[in-house]
C-alpha positions as a printed NumPy array, in Angstrom:
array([[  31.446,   31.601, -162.849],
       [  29.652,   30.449, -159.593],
       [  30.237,   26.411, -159.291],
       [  27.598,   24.826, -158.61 ],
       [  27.283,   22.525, -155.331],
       [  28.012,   19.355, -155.311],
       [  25.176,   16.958, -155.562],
       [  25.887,   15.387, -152.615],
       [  25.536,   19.262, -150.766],
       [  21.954,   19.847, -151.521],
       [  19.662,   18.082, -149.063],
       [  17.216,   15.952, -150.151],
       [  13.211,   16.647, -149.598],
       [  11.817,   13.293, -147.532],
       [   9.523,   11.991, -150.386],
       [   5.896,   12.943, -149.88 ],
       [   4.289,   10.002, -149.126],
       [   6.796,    9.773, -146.488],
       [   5.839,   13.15 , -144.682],
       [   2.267,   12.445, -145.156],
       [   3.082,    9.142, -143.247],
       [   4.918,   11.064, -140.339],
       [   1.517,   13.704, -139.911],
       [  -0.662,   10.978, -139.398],
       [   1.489,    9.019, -137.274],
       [   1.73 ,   11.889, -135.394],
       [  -2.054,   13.028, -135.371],
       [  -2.553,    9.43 , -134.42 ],
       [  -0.3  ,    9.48 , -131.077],
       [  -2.131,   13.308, -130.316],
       [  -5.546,   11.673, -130.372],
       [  -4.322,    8.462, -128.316],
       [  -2.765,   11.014, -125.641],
       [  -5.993,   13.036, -125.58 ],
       [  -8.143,   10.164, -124.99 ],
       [  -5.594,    8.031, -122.539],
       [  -4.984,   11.296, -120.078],
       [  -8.523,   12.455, -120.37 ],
       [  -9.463,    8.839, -118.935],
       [  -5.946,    8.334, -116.871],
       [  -4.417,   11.246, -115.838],
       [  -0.661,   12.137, -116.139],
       [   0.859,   10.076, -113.807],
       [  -1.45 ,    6.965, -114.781],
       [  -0.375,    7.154, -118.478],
       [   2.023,    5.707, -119.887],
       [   4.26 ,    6.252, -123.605],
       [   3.658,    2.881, -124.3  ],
       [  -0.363,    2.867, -123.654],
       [  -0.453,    5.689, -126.227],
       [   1.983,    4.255, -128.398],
       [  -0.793,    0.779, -128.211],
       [  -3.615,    2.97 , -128.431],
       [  -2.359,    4.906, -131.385],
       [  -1.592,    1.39 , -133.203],
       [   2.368,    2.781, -133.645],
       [   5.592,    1.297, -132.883],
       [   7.009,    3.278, -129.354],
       [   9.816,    4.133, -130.364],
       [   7.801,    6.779, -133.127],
       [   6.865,    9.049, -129.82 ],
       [  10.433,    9.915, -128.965],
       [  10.627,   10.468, -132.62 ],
       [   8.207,   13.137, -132.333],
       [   7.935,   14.106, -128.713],
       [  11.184,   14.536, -126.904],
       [   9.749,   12.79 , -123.651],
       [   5.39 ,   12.504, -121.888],
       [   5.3  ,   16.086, -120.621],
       [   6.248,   17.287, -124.284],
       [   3.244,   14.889, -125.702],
       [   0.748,   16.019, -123.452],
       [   1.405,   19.705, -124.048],
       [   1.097,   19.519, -127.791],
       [  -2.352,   17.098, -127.205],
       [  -3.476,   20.257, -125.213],
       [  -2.74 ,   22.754, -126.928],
       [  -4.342,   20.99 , -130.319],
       [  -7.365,   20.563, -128.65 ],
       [  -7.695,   24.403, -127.423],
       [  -6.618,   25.445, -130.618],
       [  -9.733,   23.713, -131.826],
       [ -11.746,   24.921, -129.442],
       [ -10.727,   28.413, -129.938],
       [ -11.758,   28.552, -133.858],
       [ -15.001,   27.069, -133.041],
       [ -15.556,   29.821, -130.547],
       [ -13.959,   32.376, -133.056],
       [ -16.265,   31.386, -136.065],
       [ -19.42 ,   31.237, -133.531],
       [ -18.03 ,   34.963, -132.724],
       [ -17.568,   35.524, -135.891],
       [ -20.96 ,   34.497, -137.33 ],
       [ -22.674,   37.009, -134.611],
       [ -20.697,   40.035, -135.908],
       [ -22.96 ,   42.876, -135.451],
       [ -25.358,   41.226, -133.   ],
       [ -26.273,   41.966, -129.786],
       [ -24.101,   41.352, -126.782],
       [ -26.651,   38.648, -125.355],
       [ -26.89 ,   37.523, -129.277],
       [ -23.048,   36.784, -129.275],
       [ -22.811,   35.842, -125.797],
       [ -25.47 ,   33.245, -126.293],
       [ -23.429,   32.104, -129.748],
       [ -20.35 ,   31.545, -127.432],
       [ -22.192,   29.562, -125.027],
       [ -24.53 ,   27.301, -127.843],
       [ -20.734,   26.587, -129.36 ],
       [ -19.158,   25.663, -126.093],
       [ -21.372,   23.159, -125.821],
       [ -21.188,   21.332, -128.518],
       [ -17.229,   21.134, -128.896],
       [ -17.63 ,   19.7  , -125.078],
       [ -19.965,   17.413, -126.566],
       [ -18.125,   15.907, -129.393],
       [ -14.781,   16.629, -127.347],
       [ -15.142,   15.536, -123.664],
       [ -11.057,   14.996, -123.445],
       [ -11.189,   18.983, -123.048],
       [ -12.702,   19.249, -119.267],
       [ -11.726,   15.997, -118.612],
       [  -8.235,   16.754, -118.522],
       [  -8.97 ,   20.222, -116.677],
       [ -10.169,   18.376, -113.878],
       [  -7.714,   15.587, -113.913],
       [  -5.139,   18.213, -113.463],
       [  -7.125,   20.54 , -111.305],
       [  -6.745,   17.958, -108.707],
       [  -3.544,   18.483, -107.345],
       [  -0.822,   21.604, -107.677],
       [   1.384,   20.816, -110.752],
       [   3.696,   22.461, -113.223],
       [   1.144,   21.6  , -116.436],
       [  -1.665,   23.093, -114.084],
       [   0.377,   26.349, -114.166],
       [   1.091,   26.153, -117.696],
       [  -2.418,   25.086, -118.753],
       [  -3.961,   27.913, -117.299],
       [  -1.283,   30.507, -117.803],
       [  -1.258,   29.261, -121.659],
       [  -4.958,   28.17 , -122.306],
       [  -7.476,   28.937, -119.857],
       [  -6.629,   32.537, -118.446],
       [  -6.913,   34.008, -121.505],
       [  -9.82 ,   32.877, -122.47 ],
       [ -11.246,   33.544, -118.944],
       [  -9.661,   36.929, -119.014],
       [ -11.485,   38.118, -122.393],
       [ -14.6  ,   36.399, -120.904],
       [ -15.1  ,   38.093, -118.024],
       [ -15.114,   41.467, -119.659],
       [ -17.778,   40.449, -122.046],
       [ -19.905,   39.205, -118.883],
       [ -19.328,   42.643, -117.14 ],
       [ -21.066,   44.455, -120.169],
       [ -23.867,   42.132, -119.863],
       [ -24.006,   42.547, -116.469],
       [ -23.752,   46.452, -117.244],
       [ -26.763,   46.618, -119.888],
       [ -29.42 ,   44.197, -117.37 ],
       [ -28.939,   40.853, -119.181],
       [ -26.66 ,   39.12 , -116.687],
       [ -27.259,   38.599, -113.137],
       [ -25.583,   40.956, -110.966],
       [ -22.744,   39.565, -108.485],
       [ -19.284,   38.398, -109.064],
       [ -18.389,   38.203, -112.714],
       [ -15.498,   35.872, -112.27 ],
       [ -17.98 ,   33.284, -110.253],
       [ -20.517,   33.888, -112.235],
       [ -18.25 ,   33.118, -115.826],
       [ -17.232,   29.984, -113.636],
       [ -20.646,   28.781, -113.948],
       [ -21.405,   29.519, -117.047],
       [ -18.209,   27.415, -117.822],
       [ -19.325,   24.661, -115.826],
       [ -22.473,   24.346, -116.934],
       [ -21.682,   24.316, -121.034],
       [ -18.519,   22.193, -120.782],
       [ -17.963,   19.974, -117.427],
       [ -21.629,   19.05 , -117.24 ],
       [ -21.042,   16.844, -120.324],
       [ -17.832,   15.654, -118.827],
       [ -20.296,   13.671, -116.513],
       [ -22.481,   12.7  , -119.013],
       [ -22.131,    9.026, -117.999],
       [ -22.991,    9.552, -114.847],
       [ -25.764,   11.781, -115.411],
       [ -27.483,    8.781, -117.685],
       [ -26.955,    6.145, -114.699],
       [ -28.546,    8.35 , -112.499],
       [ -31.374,   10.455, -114.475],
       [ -31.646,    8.325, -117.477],
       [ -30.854,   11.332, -119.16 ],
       [ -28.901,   10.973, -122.152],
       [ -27.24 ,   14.068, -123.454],
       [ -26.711,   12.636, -127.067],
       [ -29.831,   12.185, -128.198],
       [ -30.951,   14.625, -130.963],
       [ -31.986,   18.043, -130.186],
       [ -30.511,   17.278, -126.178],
       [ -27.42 ,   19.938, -126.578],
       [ -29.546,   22.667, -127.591],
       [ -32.336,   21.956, -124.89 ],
       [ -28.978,   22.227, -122.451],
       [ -27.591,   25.41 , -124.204],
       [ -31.216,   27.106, -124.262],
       [ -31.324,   26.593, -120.77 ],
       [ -27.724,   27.727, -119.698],
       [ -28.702,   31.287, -121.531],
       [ -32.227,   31.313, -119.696],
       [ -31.023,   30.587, -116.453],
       [ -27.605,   33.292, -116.639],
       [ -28.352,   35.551, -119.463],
       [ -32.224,   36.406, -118.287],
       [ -33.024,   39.882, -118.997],
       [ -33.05 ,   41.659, -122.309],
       [ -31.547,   44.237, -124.508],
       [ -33.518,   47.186, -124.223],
       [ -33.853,   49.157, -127.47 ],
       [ -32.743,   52.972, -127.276]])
């Protein structure tokens, strides 16, 4: 007969209440550290400002991050993961379609996660501001890929008459620039223009014009 182990061998599941504690805690201290190094930068956050944004004891980061540079890596890469499925199910939802149809799906979508998500370019350009480890890994991790698979969908476009012609990587670089950083500045743009780009029906007008001005021409029907 097989004896059984002893009670005091099994391990014991942390009650659930207890592990739904720890997710929030935790989702808490990834939306503090999206928010405090989209505003702040790296270097000019600190554990403890997260830890006071987040409304947690400090000692709970260590708990769940090993150390900063382990914190802001899983903030980024929750917030590309987002941003990836909302690109995927704009993709997704123009299965089928046109190239300038999906293209222009891509680019409506883009917009609008920048929009209700400005933490995503703002950190890009905090950390595109100087040389850095995280600059390598962000774009080795997040952004090349996405860039990569862009780019060939841009040369097809390009290909078929609906793209202007020139240099597909500059030209995706505007694109990019113009769906997601532009609202990155959208402070700035109000003190300057008045021109506020949350007010109903504003994201579209900015997404209608981002197709018109680099996806001009049109599919031609065989």
């Amino acid at each position: 007969m097989h004896k059984r182990p002893a009670l005091s061998a099994i391990p014991e599941k942390p009650p659930r209440k207890q592990q739904q504690r720890s997710i929030r805690t935790k989702q808490k201290l990834l939306n503090a550290a999206l928010e405090a190094f989209s505003e702040n930068g790296f270097k000019g956050t600190s554990t403890r400002n997260i830890a006071n944004r987040a409304g947690v004891h400090h000692p709970l980061i260590t708990y769940h991050f090993r150390n900063k540079d382990e914190l802001w890596r899983a903030a980024v890469d929750r917030i590309f993961t987002e941003f990836n499925a909302a690109l995927a199910a704009a993709a997704k939802a123009q299965a089928g379609e046109c190239p300038k149809a999906r293209m222009s799906a891509l680019i409506r979508a883009y917009v609008h996660y920048a929009a209700g998500q400005p933490a995503l370019h703002k950190i890009m350009v905090q950390e595109a501001s100087r040389p850095s480890q995280r600059l390598d890994w962000l774009i080795g991790t997040h952004i090349r890929p996405l860039f990569d698979a862009a780019v060939e969908d841009i040369k097809v476009l390009q290909e078929l008459g609906i793209a202007p012609p020139g240099d597909t990587k500059l030209l995706f670089n505007m694109i990019r620039v113009s769906s997601g950083a532009l609202l990155a500045l959208s402070l700035e743009f109000k003190g300057t223009s008045g021109i506020d780009m949350y007010q109903p029906g504003r994201l579209d007008e900015l997404a209608d014009m981002i197709i018109a001005v680099f996806l001009p021409g049109n599919v031609v029907e065989a």
